[in-house]
PAMARNU-165540 format. One line per 8 residues: number of its first residue (from 0); their letters; for each residue z, y, x of N, C-alpha, C, O. Coordinates in pm, 1 decimal, padded with zeros to 6 digits. Layout:
% residues N
NUM = a = Z:Y:X:Z:Y:X:Z:Y:X:Z:Y:X  ... $
***
This chain:
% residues 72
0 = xxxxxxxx = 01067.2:03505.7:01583.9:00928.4:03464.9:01582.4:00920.6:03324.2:01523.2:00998.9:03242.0:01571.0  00842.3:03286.3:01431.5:00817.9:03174.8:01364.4:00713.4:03118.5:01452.0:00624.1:03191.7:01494.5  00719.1:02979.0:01485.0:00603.6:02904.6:01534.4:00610.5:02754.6:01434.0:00685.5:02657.1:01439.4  00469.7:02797.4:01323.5:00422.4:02664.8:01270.5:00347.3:02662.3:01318.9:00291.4:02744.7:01391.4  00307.6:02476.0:01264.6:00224.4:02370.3:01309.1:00233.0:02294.2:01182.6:00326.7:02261.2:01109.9  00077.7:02273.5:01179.4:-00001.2:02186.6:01014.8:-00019.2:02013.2:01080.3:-00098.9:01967.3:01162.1  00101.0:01944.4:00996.7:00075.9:01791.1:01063.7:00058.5:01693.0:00953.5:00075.8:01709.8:00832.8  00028.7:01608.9:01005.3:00041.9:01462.9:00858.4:00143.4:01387.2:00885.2:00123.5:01352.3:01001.6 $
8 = xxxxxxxx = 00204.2:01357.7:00862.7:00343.8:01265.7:00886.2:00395.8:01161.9:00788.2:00413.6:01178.4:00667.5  00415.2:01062.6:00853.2:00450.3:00924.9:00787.8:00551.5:00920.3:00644.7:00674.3:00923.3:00636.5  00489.5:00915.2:00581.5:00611.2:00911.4:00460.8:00573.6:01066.8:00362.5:00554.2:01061.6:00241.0  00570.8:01148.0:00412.5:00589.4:01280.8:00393.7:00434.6:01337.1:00376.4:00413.3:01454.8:00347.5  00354.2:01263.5:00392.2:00186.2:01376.2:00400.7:00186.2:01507.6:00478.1:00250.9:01563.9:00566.4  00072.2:01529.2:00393.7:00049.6:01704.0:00481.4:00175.5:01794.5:00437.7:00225.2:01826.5:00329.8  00205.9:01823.0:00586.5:00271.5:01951.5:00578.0:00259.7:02070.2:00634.6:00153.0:02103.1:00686.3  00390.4:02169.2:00632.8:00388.0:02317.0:00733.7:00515.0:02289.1:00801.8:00625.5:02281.4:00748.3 $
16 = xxxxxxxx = 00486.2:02274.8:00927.4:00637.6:02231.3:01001.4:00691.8:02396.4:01049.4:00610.2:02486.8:01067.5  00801.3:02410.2:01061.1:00809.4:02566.6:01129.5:00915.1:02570.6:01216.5:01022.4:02538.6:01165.4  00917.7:02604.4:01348.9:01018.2:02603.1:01368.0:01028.3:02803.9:01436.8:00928.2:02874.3:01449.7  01178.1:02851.8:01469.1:01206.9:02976.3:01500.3:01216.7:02949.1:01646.5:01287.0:02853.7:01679.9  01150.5:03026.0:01747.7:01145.8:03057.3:01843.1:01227.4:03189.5:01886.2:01243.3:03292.7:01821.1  01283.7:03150.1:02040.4:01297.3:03050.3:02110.9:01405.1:02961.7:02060.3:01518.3:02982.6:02016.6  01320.5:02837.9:02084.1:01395.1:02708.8:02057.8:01361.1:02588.5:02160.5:01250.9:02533.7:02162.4  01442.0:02562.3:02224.7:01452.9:02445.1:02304.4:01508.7:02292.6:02239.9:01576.4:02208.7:02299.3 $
24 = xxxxxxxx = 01451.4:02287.1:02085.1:01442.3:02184.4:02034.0:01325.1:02113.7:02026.0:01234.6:02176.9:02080.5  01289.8:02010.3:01981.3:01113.5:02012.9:01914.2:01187.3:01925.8:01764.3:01152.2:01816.8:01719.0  01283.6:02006.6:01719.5:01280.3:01968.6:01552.1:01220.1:02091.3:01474.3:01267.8:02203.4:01491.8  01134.3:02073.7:01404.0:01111.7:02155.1:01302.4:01142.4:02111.9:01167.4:01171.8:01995.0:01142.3  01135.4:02213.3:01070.2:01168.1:02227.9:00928.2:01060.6:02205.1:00858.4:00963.9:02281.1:00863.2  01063.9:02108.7:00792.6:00966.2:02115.2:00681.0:00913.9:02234.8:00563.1:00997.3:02269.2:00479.2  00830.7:02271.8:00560.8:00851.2:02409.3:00491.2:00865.3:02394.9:00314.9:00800.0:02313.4:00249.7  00944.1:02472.3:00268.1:01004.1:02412.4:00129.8:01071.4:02315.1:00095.8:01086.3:02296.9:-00025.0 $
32 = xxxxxxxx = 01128.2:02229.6:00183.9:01212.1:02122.0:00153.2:01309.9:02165.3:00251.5:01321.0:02279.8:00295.1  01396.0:02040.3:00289.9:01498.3:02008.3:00380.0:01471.4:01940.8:00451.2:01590.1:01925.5:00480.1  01420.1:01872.3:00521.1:01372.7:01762.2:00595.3:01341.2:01863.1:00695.7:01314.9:01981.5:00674.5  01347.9:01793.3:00823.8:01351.7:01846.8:00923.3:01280.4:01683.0:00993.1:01308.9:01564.1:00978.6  01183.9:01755.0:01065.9:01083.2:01682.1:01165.2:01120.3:01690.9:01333.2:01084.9:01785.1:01404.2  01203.2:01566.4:01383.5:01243.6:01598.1:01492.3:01152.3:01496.5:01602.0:01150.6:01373.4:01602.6  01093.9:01571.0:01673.9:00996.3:01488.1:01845.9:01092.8:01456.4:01914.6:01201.5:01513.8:01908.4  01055.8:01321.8:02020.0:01070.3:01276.6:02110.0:01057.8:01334.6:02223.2:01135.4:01284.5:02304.6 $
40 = xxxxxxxx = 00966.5:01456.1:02286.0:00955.4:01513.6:02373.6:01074.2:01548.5:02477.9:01188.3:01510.6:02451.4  01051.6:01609.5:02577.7:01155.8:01661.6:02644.7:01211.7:01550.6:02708.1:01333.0:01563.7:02724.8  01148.8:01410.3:02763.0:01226.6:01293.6:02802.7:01328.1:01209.0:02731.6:01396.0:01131.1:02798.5  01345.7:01218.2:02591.0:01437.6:01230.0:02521.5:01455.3:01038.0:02510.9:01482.3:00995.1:02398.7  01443.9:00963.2:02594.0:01442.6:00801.5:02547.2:01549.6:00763.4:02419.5:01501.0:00682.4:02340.7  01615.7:00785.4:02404.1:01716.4:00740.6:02276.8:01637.6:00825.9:02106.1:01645.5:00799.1:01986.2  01579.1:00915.1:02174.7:01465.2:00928.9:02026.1:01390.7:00877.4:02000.3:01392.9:00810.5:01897.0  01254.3:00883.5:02106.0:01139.6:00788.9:02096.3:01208.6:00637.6:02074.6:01129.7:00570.5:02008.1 $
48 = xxxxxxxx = 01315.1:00570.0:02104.3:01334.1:00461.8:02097.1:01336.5:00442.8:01908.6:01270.4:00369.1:01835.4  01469.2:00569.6:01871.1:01438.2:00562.3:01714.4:01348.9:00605.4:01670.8:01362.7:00601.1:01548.6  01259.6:00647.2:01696.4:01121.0:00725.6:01613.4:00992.2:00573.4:01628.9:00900.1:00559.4:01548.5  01016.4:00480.9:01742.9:00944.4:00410.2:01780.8:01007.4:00266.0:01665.0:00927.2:00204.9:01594.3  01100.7:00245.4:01665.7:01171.2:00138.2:01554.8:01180.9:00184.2:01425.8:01198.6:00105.8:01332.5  01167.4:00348.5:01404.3:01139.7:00363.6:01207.2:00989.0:00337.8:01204.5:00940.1:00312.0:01094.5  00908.0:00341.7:01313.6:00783.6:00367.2:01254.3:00703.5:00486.7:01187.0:00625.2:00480.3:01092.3  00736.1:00577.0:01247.1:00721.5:00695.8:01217.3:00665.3:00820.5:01284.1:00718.8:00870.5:01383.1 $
56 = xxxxxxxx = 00539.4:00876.3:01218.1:00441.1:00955.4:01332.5:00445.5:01048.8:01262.7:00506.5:01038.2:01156.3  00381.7:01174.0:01298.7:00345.0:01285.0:01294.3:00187.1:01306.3:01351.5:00169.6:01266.8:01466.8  00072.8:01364.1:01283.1:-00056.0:01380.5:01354.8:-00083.1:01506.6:01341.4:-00102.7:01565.6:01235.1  -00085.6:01573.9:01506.4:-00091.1:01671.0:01503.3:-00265.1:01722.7:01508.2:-00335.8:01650.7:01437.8  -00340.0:01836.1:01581.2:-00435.0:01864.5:01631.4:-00453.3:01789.6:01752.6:-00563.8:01747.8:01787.1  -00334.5:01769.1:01826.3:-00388.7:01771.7:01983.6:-00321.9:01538.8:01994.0:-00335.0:01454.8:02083.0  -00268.2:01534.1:01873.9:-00257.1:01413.5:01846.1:-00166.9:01316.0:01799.4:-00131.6:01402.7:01719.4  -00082.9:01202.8:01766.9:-00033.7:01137.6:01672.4:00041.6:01102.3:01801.8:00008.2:01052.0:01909.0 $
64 = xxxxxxxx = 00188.2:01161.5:01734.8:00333.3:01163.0:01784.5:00482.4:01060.9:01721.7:00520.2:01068.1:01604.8  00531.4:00995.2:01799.4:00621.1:00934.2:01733.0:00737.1:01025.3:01695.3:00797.7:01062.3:01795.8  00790.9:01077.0:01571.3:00900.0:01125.2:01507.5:01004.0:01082.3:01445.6:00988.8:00968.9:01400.1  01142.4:01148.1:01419.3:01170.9:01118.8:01328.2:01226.5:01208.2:01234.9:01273.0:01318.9:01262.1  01218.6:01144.0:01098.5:01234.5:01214.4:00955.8:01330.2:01243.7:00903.1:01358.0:01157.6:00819.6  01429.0:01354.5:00906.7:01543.0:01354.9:00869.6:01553.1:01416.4:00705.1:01519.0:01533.7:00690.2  01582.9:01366.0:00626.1:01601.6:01453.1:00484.3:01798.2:01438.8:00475.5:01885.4:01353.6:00458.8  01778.9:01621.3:00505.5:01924.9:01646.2:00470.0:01945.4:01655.8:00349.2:02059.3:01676.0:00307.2 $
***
């Protein structure tokens, strides 16, 4: 099962994030590239700490998330 989500994200503009369910990540894939969009969620302090020092969001529907941007 595919679960996207349509976000704006720092650096990167509008995208289609997707990720495959079930997944107990909150990284998704950028759709057509490589980059992979990974959240802070899940209590994760050593992410939000780096997502909070690149400067780097994601705006979703429900609202503007600190991320970070990985281009493999």
């Amino acid at each position: 099962m595919n679960f996207p989500l349509h976000a704006v994200c720092t650096g990167i503009g509008e995208v289609q994030l997707n990720q495959t369910a079930p997944s107990h990540t909150d990284a998704f894939l950028v759709e057509g590239t490589n980059t992979v969009v990974v959240g802070a969620a899940n209590g994760a302090p050593a992410l939000l700490q780096q997502a909070l020092a690149a400067g780097t969001t994601c705006t979703f529907g429900f609202g503007t998330v600190p991320v970070l941007i990985i281009n493999r």
